[in-house]
N, CA, C and O atoms as a Tinker XYZ file with bonds, in Angstrom:
   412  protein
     1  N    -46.234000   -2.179000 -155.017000    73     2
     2  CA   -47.275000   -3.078000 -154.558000    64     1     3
     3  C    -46.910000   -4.510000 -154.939000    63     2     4     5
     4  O    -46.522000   -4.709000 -156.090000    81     3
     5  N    -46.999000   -5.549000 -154.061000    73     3     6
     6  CA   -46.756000   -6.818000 -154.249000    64     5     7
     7  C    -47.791000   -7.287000 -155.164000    63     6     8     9
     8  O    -48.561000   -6.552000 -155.784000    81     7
     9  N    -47.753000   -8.761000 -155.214000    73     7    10
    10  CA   -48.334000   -9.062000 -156.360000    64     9    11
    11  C    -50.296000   -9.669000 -155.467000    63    10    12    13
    12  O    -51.194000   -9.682000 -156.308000    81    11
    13  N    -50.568000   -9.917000 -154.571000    73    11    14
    14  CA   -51.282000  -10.088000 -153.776000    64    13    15
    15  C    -52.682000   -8.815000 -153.525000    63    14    16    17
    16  O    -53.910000   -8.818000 -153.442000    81    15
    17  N    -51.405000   -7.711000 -153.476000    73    15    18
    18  CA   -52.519000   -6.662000 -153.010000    64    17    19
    19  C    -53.516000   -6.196000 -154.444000    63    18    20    21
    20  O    -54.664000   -5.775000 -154.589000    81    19
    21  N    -52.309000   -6.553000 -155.413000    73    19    22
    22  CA   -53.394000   -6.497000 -156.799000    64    21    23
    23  C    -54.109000   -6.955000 -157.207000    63    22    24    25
    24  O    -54.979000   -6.512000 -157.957000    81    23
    25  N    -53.908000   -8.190000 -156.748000    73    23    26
    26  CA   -54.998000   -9.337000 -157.353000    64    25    27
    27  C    -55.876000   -9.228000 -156.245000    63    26    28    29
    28  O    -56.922000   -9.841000 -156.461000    81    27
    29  N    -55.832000   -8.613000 -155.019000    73    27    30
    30  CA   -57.125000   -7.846000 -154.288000    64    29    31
    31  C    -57.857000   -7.037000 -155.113000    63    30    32    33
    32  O    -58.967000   -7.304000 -155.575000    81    31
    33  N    -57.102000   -5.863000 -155.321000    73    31    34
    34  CA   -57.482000   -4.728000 -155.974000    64    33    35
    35  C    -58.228000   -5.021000 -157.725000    63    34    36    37
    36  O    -59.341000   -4.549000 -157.956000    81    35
    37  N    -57.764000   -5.513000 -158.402000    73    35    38
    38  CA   -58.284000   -6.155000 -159.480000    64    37    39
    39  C    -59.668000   -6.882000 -159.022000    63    38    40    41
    40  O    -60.737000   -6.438000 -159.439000    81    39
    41  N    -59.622000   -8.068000 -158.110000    73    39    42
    42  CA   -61.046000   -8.392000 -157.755000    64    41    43
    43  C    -61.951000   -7.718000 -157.672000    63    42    44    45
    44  O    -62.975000   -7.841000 -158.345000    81    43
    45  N    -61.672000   -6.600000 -156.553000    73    43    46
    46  CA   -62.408000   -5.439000 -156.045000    64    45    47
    47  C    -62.750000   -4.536000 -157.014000    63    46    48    49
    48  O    -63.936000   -4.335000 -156.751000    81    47
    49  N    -62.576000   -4.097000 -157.632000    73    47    50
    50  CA   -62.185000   -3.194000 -158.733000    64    49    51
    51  C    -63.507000   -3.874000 -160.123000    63    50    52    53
    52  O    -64.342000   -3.127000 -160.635000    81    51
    53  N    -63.368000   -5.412000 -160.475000    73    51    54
    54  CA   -64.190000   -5.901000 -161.113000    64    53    55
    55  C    -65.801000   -6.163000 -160.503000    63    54    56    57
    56  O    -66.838000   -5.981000 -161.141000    81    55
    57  N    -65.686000   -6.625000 -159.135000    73    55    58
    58  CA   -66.999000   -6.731000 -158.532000    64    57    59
    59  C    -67.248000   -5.840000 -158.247000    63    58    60    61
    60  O    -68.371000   -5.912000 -157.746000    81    59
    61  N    -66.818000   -4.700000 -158.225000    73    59    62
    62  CA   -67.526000   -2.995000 -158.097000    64    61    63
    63  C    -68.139000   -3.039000 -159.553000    63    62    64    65
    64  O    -69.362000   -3.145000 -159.641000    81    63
    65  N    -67.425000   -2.970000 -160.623000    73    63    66
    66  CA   -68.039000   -2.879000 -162.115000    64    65    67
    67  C    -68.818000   -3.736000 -162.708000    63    66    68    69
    68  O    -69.381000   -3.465000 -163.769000    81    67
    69  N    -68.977000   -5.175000 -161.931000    73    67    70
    70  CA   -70.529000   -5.769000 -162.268000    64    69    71
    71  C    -71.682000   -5.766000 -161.432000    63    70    72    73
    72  O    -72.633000   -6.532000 -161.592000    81    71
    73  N    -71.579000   -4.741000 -160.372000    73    71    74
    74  CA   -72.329000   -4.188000 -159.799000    64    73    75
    75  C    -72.643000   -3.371000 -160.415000    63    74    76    77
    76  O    -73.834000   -3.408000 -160.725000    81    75
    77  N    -71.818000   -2.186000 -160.950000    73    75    78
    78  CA   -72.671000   -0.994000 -161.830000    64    77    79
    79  C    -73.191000   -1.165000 -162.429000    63    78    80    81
    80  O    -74.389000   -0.884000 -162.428000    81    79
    81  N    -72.210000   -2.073000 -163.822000    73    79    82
    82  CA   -73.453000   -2.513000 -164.736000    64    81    83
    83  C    -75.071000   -3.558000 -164.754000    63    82    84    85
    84  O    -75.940000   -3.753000 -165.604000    81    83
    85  N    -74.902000   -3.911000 -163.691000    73    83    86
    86  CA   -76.290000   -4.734000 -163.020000    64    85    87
    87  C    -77.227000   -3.000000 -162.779000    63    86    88    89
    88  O    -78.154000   -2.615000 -163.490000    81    87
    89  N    -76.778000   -2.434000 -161.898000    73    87    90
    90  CA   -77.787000   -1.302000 -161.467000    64    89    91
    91  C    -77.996000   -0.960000 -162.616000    63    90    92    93
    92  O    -79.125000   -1.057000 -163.098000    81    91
    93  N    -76.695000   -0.366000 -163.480000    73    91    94
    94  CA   -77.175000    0.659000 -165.183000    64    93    95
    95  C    -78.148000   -0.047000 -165.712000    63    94    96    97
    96  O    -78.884000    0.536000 -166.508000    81    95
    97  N    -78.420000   -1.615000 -165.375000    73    95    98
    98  CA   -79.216000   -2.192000 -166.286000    64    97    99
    99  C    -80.753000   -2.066000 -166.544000    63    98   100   101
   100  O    -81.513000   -2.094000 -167.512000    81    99
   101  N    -80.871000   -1.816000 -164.314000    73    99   102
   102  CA   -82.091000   -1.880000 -164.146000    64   101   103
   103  C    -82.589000   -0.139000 -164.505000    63   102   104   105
   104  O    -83.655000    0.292000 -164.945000    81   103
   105  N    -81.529000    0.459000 -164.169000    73   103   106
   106  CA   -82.151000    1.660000 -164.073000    64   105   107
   107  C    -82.720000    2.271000 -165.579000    63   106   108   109
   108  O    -83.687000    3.027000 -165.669000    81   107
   109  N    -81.825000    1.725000 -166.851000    73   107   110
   110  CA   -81.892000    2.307000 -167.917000    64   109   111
   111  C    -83.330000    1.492000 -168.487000    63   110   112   113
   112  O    -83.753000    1.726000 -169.619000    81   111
   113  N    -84.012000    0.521000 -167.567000    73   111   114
   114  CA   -85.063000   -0.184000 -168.123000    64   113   115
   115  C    -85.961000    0.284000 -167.311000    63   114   116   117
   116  O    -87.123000    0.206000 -167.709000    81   115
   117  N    -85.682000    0.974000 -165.789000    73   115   118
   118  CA   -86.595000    1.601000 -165.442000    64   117   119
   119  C    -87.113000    2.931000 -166.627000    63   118   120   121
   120  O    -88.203000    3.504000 -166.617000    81   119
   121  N    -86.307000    3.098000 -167.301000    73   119   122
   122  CA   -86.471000    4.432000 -168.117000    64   121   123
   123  C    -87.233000    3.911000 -169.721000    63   122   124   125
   124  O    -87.958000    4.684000 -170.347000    81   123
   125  N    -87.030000    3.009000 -170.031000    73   123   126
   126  CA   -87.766000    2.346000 -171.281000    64   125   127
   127  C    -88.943000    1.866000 -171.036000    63   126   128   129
   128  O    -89.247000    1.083000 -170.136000    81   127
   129  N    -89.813000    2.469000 -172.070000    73   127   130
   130  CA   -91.644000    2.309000 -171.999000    64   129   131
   131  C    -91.283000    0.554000 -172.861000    63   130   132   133
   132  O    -90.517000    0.138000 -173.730000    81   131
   133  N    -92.400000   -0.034000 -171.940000    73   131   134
   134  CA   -92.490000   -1.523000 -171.838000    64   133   135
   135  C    -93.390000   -1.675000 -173.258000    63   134   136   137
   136  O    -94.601000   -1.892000 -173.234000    81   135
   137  N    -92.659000   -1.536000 -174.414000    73   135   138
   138  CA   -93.922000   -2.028000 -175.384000    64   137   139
   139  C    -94.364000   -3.362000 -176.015000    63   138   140   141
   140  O    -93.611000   -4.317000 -175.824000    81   139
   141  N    -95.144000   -3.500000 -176.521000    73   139   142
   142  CA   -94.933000   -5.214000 -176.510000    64   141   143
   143  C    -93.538000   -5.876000 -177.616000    63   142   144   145
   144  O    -92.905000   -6.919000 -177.450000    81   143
   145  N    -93.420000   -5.069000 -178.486000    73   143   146
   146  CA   -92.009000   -5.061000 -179.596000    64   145   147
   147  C    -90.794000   -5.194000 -178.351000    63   146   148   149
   148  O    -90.008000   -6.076000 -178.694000    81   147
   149  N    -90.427000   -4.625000 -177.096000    73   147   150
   150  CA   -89.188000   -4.630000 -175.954000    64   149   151
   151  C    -89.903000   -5.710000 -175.239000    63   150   152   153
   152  O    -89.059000   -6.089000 -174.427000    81   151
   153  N    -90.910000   -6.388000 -175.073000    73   151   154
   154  CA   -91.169000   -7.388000 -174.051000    64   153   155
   155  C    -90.983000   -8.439000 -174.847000    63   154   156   157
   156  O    -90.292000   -9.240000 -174.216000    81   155
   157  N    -91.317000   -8.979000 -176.224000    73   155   158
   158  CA   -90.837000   -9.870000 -177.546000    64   157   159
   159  C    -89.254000   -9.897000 -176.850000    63   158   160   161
   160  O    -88.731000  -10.655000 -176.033000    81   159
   161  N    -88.825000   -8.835000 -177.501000    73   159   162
   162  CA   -87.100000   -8.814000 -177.629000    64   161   163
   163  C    -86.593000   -9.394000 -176.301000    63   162   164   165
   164  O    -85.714000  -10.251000 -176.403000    81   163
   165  N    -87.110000   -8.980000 -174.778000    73   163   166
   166  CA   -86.727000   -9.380000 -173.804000    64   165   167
   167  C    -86.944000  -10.851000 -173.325000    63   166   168   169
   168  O    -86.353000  -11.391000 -172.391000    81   167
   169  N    -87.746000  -11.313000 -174.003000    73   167   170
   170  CA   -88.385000  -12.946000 -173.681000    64   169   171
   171  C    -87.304000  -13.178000 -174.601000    63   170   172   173
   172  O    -86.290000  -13.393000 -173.937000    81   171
   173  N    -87.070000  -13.230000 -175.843000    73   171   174
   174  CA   -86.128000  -13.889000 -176.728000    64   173   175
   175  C    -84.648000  -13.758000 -176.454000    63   174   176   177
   176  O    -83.947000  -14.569000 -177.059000    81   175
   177  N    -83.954000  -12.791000 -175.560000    73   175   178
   178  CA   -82.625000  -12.359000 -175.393000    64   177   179
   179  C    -81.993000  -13.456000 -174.342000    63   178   180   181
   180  O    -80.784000  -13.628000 -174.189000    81   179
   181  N    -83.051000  -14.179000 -173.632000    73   179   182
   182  CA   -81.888000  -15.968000 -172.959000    64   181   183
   183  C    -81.252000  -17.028000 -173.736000    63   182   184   185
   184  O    -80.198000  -17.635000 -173.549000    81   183
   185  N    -82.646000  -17.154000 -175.184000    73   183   186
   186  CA   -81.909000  -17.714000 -176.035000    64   185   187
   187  C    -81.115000  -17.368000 -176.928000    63   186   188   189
   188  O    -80.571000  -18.208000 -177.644000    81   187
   189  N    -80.870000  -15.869000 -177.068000    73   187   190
   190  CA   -79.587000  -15.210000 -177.886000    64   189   191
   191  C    -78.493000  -15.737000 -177.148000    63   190   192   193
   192  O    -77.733000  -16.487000 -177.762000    81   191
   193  N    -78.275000  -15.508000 -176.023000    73   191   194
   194  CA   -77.470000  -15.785000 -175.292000    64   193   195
   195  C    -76.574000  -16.933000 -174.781000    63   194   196   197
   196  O    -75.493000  -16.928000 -174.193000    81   195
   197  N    -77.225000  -17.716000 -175.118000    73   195   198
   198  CA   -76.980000  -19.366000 -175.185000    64   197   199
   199  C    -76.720000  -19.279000 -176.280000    63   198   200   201
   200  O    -75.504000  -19.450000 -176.363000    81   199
   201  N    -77.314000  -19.036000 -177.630000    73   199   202
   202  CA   -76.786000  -19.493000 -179.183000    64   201   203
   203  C    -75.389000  -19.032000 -179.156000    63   202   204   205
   204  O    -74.458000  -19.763000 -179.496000    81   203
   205  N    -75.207000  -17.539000 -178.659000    73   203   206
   206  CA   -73.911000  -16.952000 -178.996000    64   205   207
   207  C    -72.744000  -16.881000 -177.978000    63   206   208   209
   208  O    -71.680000  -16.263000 -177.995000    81   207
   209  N    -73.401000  -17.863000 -176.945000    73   207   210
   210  CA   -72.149000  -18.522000 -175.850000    64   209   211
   211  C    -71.762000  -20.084000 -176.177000    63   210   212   213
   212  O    -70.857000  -20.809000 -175.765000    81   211
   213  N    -72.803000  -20.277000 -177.065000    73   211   214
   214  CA   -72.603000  -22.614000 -177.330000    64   213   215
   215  C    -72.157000  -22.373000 -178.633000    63   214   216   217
   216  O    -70.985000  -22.638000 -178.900000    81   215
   217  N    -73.059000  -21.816000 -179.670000    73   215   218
   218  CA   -72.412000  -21.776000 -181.067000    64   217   219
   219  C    -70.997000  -21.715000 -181.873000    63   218   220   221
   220  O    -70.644000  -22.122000 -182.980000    81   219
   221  N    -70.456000  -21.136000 -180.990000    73   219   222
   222  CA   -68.998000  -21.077000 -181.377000    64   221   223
   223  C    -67.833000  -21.910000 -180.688000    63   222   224   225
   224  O    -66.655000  -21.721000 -180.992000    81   223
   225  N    -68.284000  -22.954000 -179.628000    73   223   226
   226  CA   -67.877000  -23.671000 -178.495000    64   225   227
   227  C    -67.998000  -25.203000 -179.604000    63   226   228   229
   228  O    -67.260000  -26.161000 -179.833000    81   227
   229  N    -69.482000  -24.707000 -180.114000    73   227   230
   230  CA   -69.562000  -26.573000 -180.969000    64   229   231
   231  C    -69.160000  -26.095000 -182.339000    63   230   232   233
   232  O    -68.980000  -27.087000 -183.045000    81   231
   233  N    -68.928000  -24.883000 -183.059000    73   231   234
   234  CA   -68.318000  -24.788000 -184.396000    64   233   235
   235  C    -66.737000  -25.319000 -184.376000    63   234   236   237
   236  O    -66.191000  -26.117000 -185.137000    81   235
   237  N    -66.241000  -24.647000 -183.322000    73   235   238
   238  CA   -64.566000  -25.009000 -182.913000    64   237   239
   239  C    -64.230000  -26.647000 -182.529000    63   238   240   241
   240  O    -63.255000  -27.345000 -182.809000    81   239
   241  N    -65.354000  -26.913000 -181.839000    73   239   242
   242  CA   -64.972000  -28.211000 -181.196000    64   241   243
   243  C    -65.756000  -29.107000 -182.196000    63   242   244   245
   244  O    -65.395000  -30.255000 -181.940000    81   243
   245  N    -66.332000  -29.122000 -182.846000    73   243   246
   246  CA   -66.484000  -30.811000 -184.214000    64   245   247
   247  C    -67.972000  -31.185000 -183.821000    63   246   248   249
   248  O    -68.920000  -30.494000 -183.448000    81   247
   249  N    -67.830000  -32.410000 -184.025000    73   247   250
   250  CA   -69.132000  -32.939000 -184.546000    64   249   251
   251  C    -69.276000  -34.017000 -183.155000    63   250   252   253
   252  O    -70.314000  -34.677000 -183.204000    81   251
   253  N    -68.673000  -34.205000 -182.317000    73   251   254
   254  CA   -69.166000  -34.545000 -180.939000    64   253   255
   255  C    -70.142000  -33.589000 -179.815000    63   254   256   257
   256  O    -71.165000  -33.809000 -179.166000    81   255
   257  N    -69.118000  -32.303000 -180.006000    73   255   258
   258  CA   -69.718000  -30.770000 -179.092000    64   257   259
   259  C    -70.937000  -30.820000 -179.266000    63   258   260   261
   260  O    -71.737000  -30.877000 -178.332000    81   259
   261  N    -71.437000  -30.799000 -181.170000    73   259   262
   262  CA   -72.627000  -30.880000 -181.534000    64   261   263
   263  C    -73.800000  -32.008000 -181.126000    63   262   264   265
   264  O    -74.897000  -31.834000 -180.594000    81   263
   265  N    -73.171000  -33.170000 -181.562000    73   263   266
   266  CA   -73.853000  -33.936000 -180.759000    64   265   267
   267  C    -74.318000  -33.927000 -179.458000    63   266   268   269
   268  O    -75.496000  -34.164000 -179.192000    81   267
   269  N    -73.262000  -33.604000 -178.413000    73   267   270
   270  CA   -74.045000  -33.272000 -176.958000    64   269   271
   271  C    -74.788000  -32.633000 -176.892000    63   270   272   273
   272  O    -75.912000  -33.021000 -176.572000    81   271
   273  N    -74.455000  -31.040000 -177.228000    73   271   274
   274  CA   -75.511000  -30.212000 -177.282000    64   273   275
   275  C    -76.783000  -30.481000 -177.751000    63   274   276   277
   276  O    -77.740000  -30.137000 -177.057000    81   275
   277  N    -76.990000  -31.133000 -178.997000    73   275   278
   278  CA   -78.293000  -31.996000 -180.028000    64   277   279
   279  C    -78.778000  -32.661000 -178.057000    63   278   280   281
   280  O    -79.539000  -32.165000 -177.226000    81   279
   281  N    -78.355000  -33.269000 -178.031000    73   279   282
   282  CA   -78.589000  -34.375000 -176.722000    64   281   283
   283  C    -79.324000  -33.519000 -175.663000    63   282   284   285
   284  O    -80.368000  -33.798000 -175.074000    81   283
   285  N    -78.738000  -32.682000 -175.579000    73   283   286
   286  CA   -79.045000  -31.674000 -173.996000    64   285   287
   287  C    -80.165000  -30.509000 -175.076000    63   286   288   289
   288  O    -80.859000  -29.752000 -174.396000    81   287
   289  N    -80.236000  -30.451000 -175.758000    73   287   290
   290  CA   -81.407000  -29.458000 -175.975000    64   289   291
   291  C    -82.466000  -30.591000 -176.137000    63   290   292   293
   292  O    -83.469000  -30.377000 -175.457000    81   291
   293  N    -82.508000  -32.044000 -177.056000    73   291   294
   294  CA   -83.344000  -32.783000 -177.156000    64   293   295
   295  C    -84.188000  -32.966000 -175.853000    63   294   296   297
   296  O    -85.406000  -32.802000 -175.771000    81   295
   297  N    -83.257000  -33.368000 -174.756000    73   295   298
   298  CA   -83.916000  -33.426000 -173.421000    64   297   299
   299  C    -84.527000  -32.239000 -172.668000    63   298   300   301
   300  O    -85.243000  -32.383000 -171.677000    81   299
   301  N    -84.262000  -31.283000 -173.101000    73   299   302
   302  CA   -84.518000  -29.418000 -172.167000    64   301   303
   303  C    -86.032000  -29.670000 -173.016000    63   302   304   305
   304  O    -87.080000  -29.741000 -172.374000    81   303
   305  N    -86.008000  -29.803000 -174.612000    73   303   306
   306  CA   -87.637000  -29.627000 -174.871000    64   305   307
   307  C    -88.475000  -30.805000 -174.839000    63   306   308   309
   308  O    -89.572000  -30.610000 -175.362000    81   307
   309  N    -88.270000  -32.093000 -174.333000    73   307   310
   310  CA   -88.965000  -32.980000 -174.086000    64   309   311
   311  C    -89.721000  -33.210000 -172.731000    63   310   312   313
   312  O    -90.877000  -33.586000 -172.539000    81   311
   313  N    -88.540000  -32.809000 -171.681000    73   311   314
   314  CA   -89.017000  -32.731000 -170.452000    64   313   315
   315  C    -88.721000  -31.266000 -169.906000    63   314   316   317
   316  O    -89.110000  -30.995000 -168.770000    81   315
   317  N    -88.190000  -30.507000 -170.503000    73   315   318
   318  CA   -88.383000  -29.345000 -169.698000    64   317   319
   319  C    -87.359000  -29.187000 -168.206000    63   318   320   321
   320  O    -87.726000  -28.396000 -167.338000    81   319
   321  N    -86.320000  -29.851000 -168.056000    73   319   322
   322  CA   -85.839000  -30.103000 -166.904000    64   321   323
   323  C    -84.602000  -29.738000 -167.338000    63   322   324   325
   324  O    -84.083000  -30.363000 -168.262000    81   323
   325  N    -83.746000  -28.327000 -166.532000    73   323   326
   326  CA   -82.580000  -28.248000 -167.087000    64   325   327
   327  C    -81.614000  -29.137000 -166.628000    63   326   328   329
   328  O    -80.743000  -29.600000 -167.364000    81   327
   329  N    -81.757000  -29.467000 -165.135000    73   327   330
   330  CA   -80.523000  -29.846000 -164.600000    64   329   331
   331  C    -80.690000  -31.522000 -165.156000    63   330   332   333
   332  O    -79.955000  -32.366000 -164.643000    81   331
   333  N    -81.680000  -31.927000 -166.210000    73   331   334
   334  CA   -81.376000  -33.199000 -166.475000    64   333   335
   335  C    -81.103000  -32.973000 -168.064000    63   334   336   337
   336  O    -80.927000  -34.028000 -168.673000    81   335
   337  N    -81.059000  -32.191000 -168.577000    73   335   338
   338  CA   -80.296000  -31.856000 -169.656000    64   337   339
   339  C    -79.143000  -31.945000 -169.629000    63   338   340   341
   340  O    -78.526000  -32.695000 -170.385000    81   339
   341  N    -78.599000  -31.203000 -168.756000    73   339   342
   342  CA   -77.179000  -30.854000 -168.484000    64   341   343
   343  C    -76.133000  -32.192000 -168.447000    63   342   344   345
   344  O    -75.042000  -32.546000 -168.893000    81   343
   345  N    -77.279000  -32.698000 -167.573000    73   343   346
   346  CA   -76.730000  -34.344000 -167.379000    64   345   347
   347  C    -76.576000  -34.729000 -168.018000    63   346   348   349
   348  O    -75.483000  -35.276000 -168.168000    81   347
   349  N    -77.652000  -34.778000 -169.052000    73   347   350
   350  CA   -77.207000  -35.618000 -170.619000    64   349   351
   351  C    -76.134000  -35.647000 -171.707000    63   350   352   353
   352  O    -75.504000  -36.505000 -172.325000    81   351
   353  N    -76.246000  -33.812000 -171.638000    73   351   354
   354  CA   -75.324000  -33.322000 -172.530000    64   353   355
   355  C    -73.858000  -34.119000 -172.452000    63   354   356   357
   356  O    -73.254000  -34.773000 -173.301000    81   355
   357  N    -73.482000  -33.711000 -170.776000    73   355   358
   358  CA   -72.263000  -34.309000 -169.822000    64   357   359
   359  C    -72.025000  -35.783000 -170.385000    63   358   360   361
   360  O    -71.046000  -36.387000 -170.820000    81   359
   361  N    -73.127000  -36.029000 -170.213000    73   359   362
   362  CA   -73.002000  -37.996000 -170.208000    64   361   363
   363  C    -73.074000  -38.047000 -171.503000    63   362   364   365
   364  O    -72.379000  -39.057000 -171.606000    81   363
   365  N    -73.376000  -37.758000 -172.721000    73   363   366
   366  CA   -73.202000  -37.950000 -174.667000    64   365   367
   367  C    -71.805000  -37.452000 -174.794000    63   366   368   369
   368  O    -71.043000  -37.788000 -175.701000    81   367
   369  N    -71.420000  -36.348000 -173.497000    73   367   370
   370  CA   -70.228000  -35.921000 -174.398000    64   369   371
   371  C    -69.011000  -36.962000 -173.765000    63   370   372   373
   372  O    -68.189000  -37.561000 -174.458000    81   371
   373  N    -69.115000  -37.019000 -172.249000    73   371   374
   374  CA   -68.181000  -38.578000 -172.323000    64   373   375
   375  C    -68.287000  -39.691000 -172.461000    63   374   376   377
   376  O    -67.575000  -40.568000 -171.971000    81   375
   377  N    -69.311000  -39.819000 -173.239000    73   375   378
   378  CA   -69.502000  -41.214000 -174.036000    64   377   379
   379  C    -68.877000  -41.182000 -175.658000    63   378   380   381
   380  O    -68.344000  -42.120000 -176.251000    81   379
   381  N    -69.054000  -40.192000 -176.015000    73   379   382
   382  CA   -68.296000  -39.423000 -177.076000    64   381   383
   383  C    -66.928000  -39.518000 -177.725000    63   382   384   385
   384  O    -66.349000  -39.701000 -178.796000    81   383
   385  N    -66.703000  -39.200000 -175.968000    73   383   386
   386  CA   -65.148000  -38.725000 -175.703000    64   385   387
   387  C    -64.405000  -40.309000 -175.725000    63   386   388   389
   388  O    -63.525000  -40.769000 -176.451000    81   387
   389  N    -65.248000  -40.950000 -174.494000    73   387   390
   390  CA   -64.668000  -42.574000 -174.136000    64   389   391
   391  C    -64.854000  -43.891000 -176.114000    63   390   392   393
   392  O    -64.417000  -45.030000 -176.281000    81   391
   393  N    -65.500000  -43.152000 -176.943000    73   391   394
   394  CA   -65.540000  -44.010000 -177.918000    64   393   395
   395  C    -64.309000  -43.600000 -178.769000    63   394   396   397
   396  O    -63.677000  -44.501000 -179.322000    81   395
   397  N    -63.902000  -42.255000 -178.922000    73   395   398
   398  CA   -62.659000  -42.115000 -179.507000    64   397   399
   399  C    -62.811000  -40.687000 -180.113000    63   398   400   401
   400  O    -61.831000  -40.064000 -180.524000    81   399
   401  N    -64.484000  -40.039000 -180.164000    73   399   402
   402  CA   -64.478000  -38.983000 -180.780000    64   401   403
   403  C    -64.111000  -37.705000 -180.388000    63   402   404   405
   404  O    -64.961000  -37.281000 -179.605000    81   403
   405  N    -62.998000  -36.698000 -180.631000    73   403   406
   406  CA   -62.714000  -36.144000 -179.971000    64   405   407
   407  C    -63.170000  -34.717000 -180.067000    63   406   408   409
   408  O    -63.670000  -34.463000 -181.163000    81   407
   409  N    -63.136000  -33.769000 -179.264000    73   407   410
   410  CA   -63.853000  -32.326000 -179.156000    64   409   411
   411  C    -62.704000  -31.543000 -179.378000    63   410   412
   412  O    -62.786000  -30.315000 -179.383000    81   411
């Protein structure tokens, strides 16, 4: 097999398996009694998710990363607006970047 038909097959092969695990997801929650202790845990599991996808992004990268992030969460709980968070974050971190501090 050339190198083409694999990197088909590999695609294919992965978007079949985050399809399953999307269905396993729903189905295994169709099967879990909704108590209020799993509806807690389920409201709180977006921000697990963010801590333990950014946390280790601004531990590695210094005391600028941090700063943006500080920046873009400051703005997410003031106004509540992600896509102007995002902006911010973007814009502290190349302002950051353009003063000399590096990530």
């Amino acid at each position: 097999m050339s190198a083409e038909p694999m990197a088909l097959l590999a695609i294919v092969t992965m978007a079949t398996m985050n399809y399953l695990m999307r269905a396993a997801g729903f189905w295994v929650m169709a099967h879990v009694p909704l108590t209020r202790r799993t509806q807690r845990m389920l409201e709180a599991l977006p921000g697990s998710i963010v801590a333990a996808t950014v946390l280790p992004i601004v531990a590695r990268s210094g005391p600028a990363a941090a700063i943006a992030v500080a920046a873009a969460a400051g703005v997410m709980m003031l106004r509540g607006n992600s896509f102007l968070a995002v902006a911010v974050g973007v814009a502290a971190a190349a302002l950051l970047r353009a003063a000399g501090i590096a990530f």
